[in-house]
C-alpha positions as CSV (number, residue, x, y, z in Angstrom):
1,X,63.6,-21.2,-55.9
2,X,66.0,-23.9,-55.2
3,X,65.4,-27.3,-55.7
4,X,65.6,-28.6,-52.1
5,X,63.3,-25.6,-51.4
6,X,60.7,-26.6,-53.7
7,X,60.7,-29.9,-52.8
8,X,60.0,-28.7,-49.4
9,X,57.3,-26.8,-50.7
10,X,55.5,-28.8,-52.5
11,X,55.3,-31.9,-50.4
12,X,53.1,-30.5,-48.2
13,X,50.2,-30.9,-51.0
14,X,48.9,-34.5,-49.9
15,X,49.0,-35.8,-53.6
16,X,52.7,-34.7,-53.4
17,X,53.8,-35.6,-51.0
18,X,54.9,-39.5,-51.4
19,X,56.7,-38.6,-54.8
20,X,60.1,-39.5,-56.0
21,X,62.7,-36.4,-55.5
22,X,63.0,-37.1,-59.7
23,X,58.9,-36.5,-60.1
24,X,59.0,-33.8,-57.7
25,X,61.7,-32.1,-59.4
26,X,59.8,-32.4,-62.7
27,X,56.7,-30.9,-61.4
28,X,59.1,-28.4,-59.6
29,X,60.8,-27.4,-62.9
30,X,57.0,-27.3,-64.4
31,X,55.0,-24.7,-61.9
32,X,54.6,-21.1,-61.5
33,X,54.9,-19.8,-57.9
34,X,51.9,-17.5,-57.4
35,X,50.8,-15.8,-54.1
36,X,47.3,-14.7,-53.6
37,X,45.4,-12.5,-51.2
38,X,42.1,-13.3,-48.6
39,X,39.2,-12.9,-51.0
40,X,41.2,-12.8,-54.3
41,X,39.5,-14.9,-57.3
42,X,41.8,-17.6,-58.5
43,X,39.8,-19.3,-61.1
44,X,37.2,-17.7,-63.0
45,X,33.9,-20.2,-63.8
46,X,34.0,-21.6,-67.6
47,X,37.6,-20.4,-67.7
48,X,39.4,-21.8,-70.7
49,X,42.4,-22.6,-68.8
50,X,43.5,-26.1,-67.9
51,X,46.9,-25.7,-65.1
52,X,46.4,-27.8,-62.2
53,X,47.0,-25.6,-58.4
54,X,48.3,-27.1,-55.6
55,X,47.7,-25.2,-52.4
56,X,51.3,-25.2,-50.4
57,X,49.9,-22.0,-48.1
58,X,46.4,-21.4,-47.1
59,X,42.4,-22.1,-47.2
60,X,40.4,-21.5,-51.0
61,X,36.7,-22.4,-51.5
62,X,34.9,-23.9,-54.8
63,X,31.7,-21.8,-55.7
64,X,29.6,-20.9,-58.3
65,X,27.1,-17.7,-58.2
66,X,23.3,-17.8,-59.1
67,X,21.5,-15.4,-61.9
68,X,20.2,-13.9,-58.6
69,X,23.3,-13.5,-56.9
70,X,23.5,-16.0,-54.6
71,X,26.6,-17.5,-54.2
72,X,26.8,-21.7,-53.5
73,X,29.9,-23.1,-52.0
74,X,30.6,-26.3,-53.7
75,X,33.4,-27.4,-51.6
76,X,36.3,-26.2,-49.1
77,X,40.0,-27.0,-50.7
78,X,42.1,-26.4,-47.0
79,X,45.8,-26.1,-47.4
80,X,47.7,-29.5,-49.0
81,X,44.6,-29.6,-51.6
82,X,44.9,-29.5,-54.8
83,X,42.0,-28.4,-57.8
84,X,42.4,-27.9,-61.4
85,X,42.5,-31.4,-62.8
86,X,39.1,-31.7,-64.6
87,X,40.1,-29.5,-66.6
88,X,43.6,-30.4,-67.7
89,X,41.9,-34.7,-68.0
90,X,39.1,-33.6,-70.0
91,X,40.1,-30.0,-71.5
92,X,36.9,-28.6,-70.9
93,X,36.2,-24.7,-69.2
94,X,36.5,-24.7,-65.7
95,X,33.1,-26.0,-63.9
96,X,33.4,-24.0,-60.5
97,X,35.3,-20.4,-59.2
98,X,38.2,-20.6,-56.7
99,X,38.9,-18.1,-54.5
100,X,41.2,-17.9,-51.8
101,X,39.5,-17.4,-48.2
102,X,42.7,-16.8,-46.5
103,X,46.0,-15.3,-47.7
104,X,48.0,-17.9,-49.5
105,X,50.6,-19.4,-51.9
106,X,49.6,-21.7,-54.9
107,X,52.2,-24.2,-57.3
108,X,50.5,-23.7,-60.8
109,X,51.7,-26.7,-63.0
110,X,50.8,-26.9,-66.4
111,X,48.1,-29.7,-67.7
112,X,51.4,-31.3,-69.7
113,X,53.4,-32.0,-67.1
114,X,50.7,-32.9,-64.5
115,X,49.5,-35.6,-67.2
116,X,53.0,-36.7,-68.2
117,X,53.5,-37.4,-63.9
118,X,50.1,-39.2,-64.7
119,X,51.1,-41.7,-67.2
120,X,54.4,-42.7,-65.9
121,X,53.4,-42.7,-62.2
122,X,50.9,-45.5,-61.5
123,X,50.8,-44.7,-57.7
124,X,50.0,-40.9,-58.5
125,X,47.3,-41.7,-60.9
126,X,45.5,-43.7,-58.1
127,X,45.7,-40.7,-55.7
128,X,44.9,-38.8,-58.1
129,X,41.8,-41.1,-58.6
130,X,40.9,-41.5,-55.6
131,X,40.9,-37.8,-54.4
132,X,38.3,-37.7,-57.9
133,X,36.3,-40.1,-56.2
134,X,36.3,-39.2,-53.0
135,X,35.2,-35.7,-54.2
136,X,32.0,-37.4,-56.2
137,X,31.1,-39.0,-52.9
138,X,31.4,-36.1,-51.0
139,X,29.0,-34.2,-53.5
140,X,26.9,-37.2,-53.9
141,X,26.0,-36.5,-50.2
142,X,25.6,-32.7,-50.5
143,X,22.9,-33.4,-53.5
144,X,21.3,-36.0,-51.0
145,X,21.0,-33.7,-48.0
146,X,19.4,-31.0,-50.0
147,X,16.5,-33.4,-51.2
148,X,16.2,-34.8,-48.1
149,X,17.3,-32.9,-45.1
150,X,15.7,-30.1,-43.7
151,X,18.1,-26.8,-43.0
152,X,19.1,-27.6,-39.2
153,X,20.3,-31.5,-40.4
154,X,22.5,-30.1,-43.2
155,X,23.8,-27.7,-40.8
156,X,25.0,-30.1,-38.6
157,X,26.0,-32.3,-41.4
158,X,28.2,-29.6,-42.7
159,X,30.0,-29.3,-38.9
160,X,30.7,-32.7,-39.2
161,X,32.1,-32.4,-42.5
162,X,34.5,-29.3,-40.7
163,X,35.3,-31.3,-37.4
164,X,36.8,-34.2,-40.1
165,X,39.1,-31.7,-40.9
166,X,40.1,-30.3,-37.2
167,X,42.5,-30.8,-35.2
168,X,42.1,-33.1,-31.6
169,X,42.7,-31.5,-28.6
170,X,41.7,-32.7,-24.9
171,X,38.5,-30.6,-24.9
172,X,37.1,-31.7,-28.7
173,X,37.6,-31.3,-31.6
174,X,38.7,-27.4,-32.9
175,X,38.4,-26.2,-36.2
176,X,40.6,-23.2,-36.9
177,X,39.9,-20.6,-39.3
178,X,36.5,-21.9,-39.8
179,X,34.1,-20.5,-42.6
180,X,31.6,-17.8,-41.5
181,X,28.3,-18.2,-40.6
182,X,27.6,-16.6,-44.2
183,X,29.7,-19.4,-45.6
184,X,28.1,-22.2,-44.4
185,X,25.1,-21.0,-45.4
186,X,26.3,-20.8,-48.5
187,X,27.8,-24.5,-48.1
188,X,24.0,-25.8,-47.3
189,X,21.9,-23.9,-49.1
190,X,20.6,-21.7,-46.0
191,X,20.3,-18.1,-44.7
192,X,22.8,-17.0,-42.6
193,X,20.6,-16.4,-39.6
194,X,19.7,-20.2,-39.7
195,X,23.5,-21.0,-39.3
196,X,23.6,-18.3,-36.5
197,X,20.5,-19.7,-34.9
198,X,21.8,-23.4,-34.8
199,X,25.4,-22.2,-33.8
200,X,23.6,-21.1,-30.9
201,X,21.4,-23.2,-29.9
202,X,24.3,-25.7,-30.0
203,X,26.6,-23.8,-27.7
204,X,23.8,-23.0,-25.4
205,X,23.8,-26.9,-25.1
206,X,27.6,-27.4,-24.4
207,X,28.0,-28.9,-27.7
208,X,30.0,-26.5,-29.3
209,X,32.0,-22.9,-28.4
210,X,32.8,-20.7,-31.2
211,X,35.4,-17.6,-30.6
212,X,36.2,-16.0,-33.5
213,X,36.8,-17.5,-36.8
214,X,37.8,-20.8,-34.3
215,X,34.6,-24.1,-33.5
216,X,35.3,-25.9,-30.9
217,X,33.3,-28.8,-31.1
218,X,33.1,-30.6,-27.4
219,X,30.5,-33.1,-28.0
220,X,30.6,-34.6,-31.5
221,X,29.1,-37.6,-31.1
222,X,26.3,-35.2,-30.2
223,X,26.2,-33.7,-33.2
224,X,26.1,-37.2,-35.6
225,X,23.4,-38.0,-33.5
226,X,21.3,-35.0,-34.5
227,X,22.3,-36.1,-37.6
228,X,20.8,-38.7,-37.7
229,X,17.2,-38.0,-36.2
């Protein structure tokens, strides 16, 4: 790939994006173009590997799977995310599976180059930080709603969660490609016919329509307030 072409590329990943044409070259020269299928495991759980990914092309999903089978989503990695770096900053397996949810094309850079950017890159060892930290705080309020909330209050929680990630249009907000029912489920720790029931109940009110794999969300100021209760 050329070098324009990669830049191109790769600045769509949000920690990326803001980099010198010199850093993003070196990061360019350092990856491994990889393209990956809808459903396709990425990272394997306790992998020994430490590359970082960076999503240029589509949606993946964090998870881990019970003794019992039951799989828990841990988080949603849309496109411009990046995952990978706990391992390649503390060289430990991986903690969490990666698959892709939609079709989509991944920049693997190895841990030495991705911590060589680190060190002589102040700015993109803060974003780097901060994405860390924003992640903790994001999971910090998964483990809270699980102790605290019953099923229907995470559910909404986890639309709001989705509708921070949408896009604004004059009717609300929409959220394309949005997980399955099963998937949120998974997300909250529910059944899928709780998700299904809410979903419902929720559109029957005018606070949502769903078509397809699409949520529009027309009243969310609704749904923090249900939230809330």
């Amino acid at each position: 790939m050329e070098a324009a072409q990669a830049r191109q590329q790769l600045r769509r990943v949000k920690v990326l994006a803001d980099l010198p044409d010199q850093d993003l070259d070196a990061i360019a020269g350092a990856v491994t173009w990889r393209t990956v299928s809808a459903g396709e495991q990425v990272v394997s759980h306790l992998d020994t590997g430490t590359d970082v990914y960076f999503a240029v092309e589509g949606a993946f999903r964090a998870r881990l799977e019970a003794a019992n089978g039951r799989e828990v989503t841990i988080r949603q990695l849309p496109e411009g995310s990046h995952f990978g770096e706990i391992a390649a900053l503390m060289g430990t397996p991986r903690s969490l599976a990666i698959f892709a949810v939609t079709d989509g094309r991944l920049a693997e850079c190895a841990a030495e180059a991705f911590l060589a950017l680190m060190t002589r890159n102040g700015s993109f060892a803060t974003a780097i930080a901060r994405n860390l930290g924003r992640t903790v705080g994001a999971l910090t309020d998964r483990v809270f709603e699980l102790a605290a909330l019953e099923v229907r209050f995470r559910i909404y929680a986890e639309l709001l969660r989705l509708a921070a990630g949408g896009e604004q249009t004059s009717e609300g907000v929409l959220v394309r490609n949005a997980p399955t029912h099963e998937a949120i489920a998974s997300a909250v720790g529910a059944q899928r016919e709780a998700v299904t029931r809410e979903l419902r109940m929720l559109a029957s009110e005018g606070v949502l329509r769903q078509t397809g794999r699409e949520i529009l969300i027309l009243d969310l100021e609704r749904v923090r307030e249900l939230v809330l209760r």
